[in-house]
N, C-alpha and C positions, 0 to 999 in steps of 0.2 A: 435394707442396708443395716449392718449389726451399728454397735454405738460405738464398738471399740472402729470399726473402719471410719464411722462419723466423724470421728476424735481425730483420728488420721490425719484426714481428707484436710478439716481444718488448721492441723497443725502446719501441714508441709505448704498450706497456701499462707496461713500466717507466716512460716520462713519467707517463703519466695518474696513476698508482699515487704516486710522487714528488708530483706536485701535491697531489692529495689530504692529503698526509701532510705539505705545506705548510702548508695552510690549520689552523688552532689559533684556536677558538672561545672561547677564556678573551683570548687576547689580542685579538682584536677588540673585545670586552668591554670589556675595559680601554681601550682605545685610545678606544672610543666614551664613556665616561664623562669623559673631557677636554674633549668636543664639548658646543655648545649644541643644546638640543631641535629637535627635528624636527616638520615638517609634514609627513602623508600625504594623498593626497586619492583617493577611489575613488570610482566612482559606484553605490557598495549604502551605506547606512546601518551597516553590520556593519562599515566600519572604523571606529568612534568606537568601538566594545565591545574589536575587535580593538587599536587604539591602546594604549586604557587599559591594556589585557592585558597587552601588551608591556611597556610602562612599568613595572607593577610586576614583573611577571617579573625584567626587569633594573636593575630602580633608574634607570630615564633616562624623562626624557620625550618623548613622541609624543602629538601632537594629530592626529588625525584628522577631517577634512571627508569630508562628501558632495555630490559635485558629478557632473553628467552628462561623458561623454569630452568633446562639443565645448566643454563651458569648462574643463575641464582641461588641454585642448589649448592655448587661448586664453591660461589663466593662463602656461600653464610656456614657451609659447611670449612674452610681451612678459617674463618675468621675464629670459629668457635674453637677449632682446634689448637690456632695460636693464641687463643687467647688476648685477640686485638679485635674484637668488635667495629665496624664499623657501618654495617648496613643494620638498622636498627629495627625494621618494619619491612615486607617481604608482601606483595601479592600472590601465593603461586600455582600458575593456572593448570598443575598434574598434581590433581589432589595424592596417587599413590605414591610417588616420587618424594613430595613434601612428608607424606605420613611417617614413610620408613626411611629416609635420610635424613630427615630433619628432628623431627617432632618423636621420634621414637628412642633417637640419640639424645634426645635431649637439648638439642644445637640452638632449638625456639620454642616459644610456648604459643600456647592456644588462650586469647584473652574475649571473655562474651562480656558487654556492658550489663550490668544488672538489671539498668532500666530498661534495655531492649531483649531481654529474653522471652519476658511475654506474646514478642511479635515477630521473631523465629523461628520456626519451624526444629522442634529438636533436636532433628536428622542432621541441622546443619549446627549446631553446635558443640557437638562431639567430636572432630574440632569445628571453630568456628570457618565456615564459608561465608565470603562476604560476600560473594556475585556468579551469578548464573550465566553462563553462554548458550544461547541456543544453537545448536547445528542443526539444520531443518533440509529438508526433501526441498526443490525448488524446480521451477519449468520455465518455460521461455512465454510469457505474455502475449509474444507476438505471431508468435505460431501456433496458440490455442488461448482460447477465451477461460479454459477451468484446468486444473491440472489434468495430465491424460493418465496420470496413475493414480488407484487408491486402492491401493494392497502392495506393502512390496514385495508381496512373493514373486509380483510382476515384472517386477524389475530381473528377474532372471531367466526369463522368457525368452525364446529367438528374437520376438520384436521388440526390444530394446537391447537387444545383444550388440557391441562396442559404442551405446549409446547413453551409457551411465557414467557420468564425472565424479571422481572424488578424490581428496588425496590418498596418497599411498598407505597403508594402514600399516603395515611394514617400516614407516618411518616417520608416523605420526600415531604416537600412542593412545588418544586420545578416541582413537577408532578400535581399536583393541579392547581397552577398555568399557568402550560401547558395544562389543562382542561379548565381555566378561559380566557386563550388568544385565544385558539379554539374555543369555543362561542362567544366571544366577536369581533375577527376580522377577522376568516376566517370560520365558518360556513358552507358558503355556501361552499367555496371549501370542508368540509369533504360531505356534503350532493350530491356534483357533485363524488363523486368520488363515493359514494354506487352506486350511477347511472352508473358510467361506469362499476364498478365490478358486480354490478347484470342484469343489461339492465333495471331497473326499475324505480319510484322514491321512495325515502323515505317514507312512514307513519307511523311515531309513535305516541305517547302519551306524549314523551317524550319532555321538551319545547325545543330543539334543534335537530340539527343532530347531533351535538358534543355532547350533553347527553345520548342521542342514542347508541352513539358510545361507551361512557363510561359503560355504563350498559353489552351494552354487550361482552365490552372485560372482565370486571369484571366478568359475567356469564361463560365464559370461561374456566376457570380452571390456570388460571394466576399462574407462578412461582414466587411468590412474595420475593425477598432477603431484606438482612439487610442493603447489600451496595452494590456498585459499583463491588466490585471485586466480590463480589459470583456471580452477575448476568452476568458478561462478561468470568467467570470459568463456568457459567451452558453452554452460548452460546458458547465459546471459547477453549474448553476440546482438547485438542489432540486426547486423547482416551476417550471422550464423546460418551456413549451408544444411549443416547436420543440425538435427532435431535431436537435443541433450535435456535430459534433467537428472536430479543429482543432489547431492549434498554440501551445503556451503555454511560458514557464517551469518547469521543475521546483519552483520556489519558490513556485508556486502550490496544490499541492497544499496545503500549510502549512493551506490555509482548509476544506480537509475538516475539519476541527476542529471549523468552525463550519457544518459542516451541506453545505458544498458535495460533492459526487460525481465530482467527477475520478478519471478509469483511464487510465494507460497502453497506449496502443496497443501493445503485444510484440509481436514477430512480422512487424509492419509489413515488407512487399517493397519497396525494398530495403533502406530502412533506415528506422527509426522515432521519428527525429529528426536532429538532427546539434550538437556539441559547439563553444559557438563562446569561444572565448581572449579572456585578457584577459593583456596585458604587463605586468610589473612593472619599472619602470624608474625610475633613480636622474637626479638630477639634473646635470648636468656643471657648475653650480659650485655645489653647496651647500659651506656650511662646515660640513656633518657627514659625510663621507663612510663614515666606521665605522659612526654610528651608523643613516647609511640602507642602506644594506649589511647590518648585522646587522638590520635590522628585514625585510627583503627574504630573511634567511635563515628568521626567525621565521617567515615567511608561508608558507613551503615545506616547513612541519613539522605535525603531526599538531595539535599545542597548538593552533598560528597558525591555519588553516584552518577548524577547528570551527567559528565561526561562522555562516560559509559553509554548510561540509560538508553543516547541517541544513537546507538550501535544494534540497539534490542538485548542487553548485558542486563539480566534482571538483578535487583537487589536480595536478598533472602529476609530482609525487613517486611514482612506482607505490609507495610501501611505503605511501602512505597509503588508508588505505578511507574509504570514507561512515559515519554513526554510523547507528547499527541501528536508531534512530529519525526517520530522515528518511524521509519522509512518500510521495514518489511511487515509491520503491521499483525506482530506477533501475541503483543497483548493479548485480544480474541481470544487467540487461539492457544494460552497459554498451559491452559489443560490436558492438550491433545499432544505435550511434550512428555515424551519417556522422563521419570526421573529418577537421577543419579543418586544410589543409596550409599554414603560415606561406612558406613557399616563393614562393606562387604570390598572397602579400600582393598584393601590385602591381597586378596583373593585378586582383585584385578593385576594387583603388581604380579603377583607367583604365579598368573598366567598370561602373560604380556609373548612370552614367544613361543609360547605353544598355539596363541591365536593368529602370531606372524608364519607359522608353521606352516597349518591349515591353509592361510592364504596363499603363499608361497606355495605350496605343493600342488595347490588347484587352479592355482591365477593360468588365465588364456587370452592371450591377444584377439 
C-alpha cells in the first residue's frame, strides 16, 4: 500500500472518528426540550406504543399515527407544499415512492446519527433505512415436518399449480419491486438455481431469468390475496384442506399463538425471502428539528425498535438483534434473505408497471 493511500486511509478514518465524537446526545436532549411536540406517522400501528415510549423516555412529546406510505406520502408532500408542516418524522415502508416524491423533491431529508454510522451498513444510509421487513416463503407445520419446497423454480411446477398464496403484486408494490431487485442484482443466482432444480440451463425469450421466473409463476395458477393475513390464513389454516405455501410477513407468525401453523421455508434456493426497507425521514420544515432527530435516533436503538423487533422487523443497526421471543424464528436465518439494494431505488420505481405487466398478461387462474 503506497503512503499517499496510507495518508488517506487515516485521514477519512480520523474524519469519521471526529464526527462521531461531535455528535453529544445529552445536548440534542436539550436542544429538543425547547421544541414543540412532534408528529410521527408509520404505517405499523407500533409507532403509537413506540411514540409513547419515546415521550416518556425523554420527557417530550411524540404522537404517533398510523397511516399506509401512499397517504403519508400524500400528507408530507401538500404539508411541504403549503408550507404548513406538521408531520415532522415519517417511517415510509416503499423506499421508491419515499425516494422520488419525497426526498428528491426535497419535501424531507435523510438524517444518519454520527455515532451510529459505524454500525450501519452503508447501503442503508444513502438514505437512511431504519428497519427491515422480512417477506419469507412459509408452509404449513402441520402438513409437513420440513418445508416441501427448496428451489422456487418449484413453485411453478404443475404440483403446486393454484397452491401458492400471495398478495397481488399488481397492487402491492412491494412485490414488484422484489421483481425489479431480482433482475437487477441477483439474476444470476435465480438463473443458477433453475440449473440446479432441473440439471439444465435456462433458455428463454424472456430478457432475464428473473422474468422467466415471473411469467411463470404468474402461469401457475397463483393464490393471489388482498393482504398479508388472507395469504398467511390460506398457508397457515389449522384445518386447511388445501396444502398452500407462500409468502408472507414475518409478523405473521405472531398468530401461531392462536392456533395457526406457519414454518419457515430455511434453506429455500436461492434465497427464502428477501428483506424489504423502510426510510426514516425528517421533515424539511418542521419546527422540531432536534426533537425529530433524536426521535429518529431513538428508533435506531435496541429500546426504540422492540416493538417492531417482535414482528421479525430487523433494525439496520448490526449491534441490534431480534428478542428471543419473536415468533418466526428468522434471526437464523437472516442471511439466507435476498437483500434490498437502495441503490438501484429508481430503477425499481420506472419499472413498477412494466413488472404489473408481465404479471397481468401471464397471470392464470
Amino acid at each position: 500500500m503506497s503512503r499517499h493511500l496510507t495518508a488517506l486511509i487515516i485521514a477519512l478514518l480520523g474524519s469519521a472518528s471526529a464526527q462521531a465524537e461531535t455528535f453529544n446526545l445529552q445536548q440534542l436532549i436539550a436542544a429538543a426540550k425547547q421544541e414543540q411536540p412532534i408528529t410521527v406517522y408509520a404505517s405499523t400501528g407500533k409507532i403509537v406504543e413506540q411514540a409513547k415510549a419515546f415521550s416518556k423516555l425523554y420527557g417530550l412529546q411524540a404522537n404517533g399515527v398510523k397511516a399506509d406510505a401512499p397517504q403519508i406520502i400524500e400528507i408530507m408532500s401538500r404539508e411541504a407544499q403549503a408550507h404548513n408542516v406538521r408531520t415532522d418524522v415519517a417511517i415510509v415502508e416503499d423506499t421508491p415512492a419515499g425516494i422520488t416524491q419525497l426526498l428528491k423533491k426535497g419535501y424531507v431529508q435523510s438524517w444518519v446519527p454520527d455515532d451510529l454510522k459505524g454500525t450501519i451498513a452503508a447501503n442503508y444510509q444513502q438514505p437512511l433505512t431504519v428497519v427491515l421487513a422480512p417477506n419469507v416463503f412459509a408452509y404449513n407445520k402441520a402438513h409437513h415436518t420440513t418445508c416441501p419446497v427448496t428451489n422456487i423454480w418449484q413453485l411453478t411446477e404443475a404440483k403446486w399449480h393454484g397452491r401458492v398464496a400471495m398478495q397481488d403484486p399488481t397492487s402491492k408494490p412491494a412485490y414488484t419491486d422484489w421483481f425489479s431487485q431480482m433482475e437487477t442484482h441477483y439474476d444470476q443466482q435465480v438463473r443458477d438455481a433453475y440449473q440446479q432444480e432441473f440439471g439444465k440451463p435456462l433458455h428463454t425469450d424472456e430478457k432475464s431469468a428473473t422474468a422467466a421466473f415471473v411469467k411463470a409463476l404468474a402461469e401457475n395458477g397463483v393464490l393471489l390475496t388482498h393482504s398479508d393475513n388472507d395469504a398467511a390464513s390460506a398457508i397457515g389454516a389449522p384445518d386447511g384442506k388445501t396444502d398452500f405455501v407462500g409468502l408472507v410477513s414475518t409478523a405473521k407468525f405472531r398468530d401461531n399463538k392462536q392456533g395457526m401453523q406457519l414454518a419457515l421455508c430455511s434453506g429455500m434456493k436461492p434465497f427464502i425471502g428477501w428483506n424489504y426497507p423502510s426510510l426514516g425521514v425528517v421533515a424539511t420544515g418542521t419546527k422540531s428539528p432536534n426533537t425529530a432527530k433524536l426521535f429518529i435516533h431513538y428508533l435506531l436503538t435496541a429500546e426504540g425498535i422492540a416493538p417492531q423487533g417482535v414482528d421479525g422487523k430487523m433494525s439496520t443497526n448490526d449491534t441490534v438483534s431480534l428478542p428471543a421471543d419473536e415468533a418466526s424464528g428468522i434471526e437464523k436465518y437472516r442471511g439466507e434473505l435476498m437483500q434490498y439494494l437502495t441503490a438501484s431505488a429508481q430503477e425499481d420505481w420506472n419499472s413498477r408497471q412494466d413488472w404489473q405487466d408481465i404479471w397481468s398478461l401471464n397471470y392464470q387462474k
